[in-house]
C-alpha positions as CSV (number, residue, x, y, z in Angstrom):
1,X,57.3,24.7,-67.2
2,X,58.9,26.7,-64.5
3,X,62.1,26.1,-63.3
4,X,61.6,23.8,-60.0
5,X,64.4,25.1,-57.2
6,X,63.8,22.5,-54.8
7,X,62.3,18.5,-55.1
8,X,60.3,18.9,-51.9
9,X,58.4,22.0,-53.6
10,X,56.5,18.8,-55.8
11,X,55.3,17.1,-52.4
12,X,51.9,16.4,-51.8
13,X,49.6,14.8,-49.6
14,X,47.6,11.8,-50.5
15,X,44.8,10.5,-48.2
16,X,44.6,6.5,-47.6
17,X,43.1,4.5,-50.5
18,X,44.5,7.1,-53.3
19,X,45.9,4.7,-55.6
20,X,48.6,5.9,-57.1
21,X,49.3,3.6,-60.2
22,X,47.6,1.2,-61.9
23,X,48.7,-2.3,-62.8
24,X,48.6,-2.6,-65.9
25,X,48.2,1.0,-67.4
26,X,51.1,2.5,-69.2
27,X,53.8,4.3,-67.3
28,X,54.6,7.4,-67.3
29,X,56.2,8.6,-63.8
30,X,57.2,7.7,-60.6
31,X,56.5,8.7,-56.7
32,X,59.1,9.1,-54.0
33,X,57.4,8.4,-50.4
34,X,58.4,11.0,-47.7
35,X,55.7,10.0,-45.0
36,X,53.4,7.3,-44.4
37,X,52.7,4.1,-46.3
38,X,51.9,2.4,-49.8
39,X,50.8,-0.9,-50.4
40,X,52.2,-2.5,-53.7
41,X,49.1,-5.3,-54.9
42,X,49.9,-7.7,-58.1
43,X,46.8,-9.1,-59.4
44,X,44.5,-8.1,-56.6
45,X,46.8,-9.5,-53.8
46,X,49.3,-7.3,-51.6
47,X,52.6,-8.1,-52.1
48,X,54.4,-5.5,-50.2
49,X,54.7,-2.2,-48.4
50,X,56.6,0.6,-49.0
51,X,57.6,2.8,-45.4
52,X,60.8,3.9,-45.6
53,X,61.0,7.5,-46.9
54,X,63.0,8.2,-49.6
55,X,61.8,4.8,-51.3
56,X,60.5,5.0,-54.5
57,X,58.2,3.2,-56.8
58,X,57.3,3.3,-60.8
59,X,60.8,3.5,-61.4
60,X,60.9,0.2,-63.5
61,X,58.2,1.5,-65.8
62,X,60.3,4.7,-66.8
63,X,63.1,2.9,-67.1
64,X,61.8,0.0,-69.6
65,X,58.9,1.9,-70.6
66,X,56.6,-0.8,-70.3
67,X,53.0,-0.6,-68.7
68,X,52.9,-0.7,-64.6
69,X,53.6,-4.3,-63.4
70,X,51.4,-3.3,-59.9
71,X,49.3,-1.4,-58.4
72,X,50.2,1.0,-55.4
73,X,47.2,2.4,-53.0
74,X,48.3,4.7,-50.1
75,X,47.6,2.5,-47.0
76,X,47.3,5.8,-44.9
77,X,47.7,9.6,-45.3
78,X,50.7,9.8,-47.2
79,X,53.3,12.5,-48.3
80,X,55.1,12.0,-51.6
81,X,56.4,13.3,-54.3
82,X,55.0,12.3,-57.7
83,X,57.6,13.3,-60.6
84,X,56.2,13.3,-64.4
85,X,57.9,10.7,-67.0
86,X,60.7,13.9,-67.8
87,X,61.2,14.7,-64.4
88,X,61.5,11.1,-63.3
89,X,64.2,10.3,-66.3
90,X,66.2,13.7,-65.1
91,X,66.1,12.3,-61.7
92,X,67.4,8.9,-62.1
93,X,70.2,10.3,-64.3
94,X,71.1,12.2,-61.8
95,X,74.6,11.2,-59.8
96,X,73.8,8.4,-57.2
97,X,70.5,7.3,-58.6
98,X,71.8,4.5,-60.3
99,X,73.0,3.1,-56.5
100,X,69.3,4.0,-54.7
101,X,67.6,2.4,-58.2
102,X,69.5,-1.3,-58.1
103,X,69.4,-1.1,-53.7
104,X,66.0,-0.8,-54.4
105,X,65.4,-3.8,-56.8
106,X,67.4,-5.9,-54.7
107,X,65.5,-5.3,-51.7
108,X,62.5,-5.9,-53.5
109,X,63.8,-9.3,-54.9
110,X,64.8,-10.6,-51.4
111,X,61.2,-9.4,-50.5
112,X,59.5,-11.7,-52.8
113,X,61.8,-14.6,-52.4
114,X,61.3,-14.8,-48.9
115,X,57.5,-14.2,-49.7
116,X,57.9,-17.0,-52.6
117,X,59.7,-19.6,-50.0
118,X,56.7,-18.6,-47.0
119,X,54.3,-19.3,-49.5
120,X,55.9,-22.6,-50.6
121,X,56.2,-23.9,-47.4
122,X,52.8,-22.9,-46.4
123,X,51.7,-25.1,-49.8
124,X,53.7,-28.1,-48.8
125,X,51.9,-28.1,-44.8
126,X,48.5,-27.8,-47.0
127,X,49.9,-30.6,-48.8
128,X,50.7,-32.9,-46.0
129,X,47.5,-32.0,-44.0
130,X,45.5,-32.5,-47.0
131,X,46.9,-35.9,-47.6
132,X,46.0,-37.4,-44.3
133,X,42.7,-36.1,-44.3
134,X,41.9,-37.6,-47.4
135,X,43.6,-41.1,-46.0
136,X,41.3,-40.7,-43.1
137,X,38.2,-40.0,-45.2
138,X,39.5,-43.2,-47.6
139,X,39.9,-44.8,-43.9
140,X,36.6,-43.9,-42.5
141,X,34.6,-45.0,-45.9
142,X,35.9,-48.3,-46.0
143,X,35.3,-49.1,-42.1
144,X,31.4,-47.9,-43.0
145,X,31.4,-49.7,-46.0
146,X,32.3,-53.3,-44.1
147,X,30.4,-52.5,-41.2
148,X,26.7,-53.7,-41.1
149,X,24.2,-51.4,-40.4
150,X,23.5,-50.9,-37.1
151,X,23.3,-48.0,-34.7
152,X,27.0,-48.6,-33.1
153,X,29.0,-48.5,-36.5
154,X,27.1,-45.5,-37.4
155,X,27.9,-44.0,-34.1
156,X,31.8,-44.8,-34.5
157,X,31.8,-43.6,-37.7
158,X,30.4,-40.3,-36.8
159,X,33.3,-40.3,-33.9
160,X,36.0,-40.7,-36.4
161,X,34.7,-38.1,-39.0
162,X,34.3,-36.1,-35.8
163,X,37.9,-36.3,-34.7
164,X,38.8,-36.3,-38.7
165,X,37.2,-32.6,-38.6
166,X,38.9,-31.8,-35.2
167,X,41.9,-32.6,-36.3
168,X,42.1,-30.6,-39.5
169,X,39.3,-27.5,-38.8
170,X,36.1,-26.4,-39.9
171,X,36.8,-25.2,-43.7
172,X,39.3,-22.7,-44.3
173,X,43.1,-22.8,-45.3
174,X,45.4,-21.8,-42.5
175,X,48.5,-23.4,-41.0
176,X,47.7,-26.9,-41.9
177,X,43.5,-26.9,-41.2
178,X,40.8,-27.2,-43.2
179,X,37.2,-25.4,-42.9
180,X,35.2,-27.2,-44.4
């Protein structure tokens, strides 16, 4: 291999949707972002971004030597660097790495706590929301079960399982609503 005189000689560009590593597959190097943005998915769902040039990702795997823990994808045009397993060990050796590499992991630990406590709180308003509607629903089934059958219990039963519904959405999950 020749002799490399400069880091930035190893940038390239990647377009957006390049995916870069592979959760999953076994390691080998790492990339160093110098423009644009990477999206960092773990198990199909996004759980970060990486923008700030100078950030790196894939370290973890050249440094335990286990198999990638996510997968990165190139949200847009993206200039990195992408060092090989040997250049990636030279480069965190080198003096002041060791600082950048643990800045790094805690950044990305106080990342996914506060995603882990958004997430948990979002959980406990399903929770809650989720409760009364089922309460209502109990509610509702015993008035129609007590009422006799006639057109004006049907009617306010339709008018509370319509304000049931109003209350909580039309089906899908978000800030307390339902869709059903």
């Amino acid at each position: 291999m020749s002799e490399i005189t400069s880091i930035h000689s190893l940038a390239q560009t990647v377009t957006a949707g390049t995916v870069l590593f592979e959760e999953g597959t076994a390691g080998g190097g790492m990339v160093i972002l110098l423009s644009g943005r990477l999206e960092v998915y773990l198990g199909g769902t996004k759980v970060g971004e990486v923008t700030e040039p100078g950030s790196y990702v894939g370290e973890a795997t050249v440094l335990t030597g286990k198999h990638r823990s996510a997968t990165v994808i190139a949200e847009s045009s993206a200039t990195i660097i992408k060092l090989s397993s040997k250049q990636a060990t030279a480069f965190l050796a080198a003096k002041g790495a060791e600082d950048k590499v643990l800045q790094n992991l805690a950044d990305r630990l106080i990342d996914a706590n506060d995603q882990l406590v958004d997430k948990t709180e979002r959980i406990a308003n399903h929770k809650e929301a989720m409760t009364e509607l089922l309460t209502g629903l109990r509610s509702l089934y015993t008035e129609m079960d007590k009422a006799e059958p006639s057109s004006d219990a049907y009617y306010e039963s339709m008018r509370n399982l319509r304000r049931l519904i109003n209350t909580y959405g039309t089906g899908r999950f978000s800030s307390g609503r339902f869709q059903i």
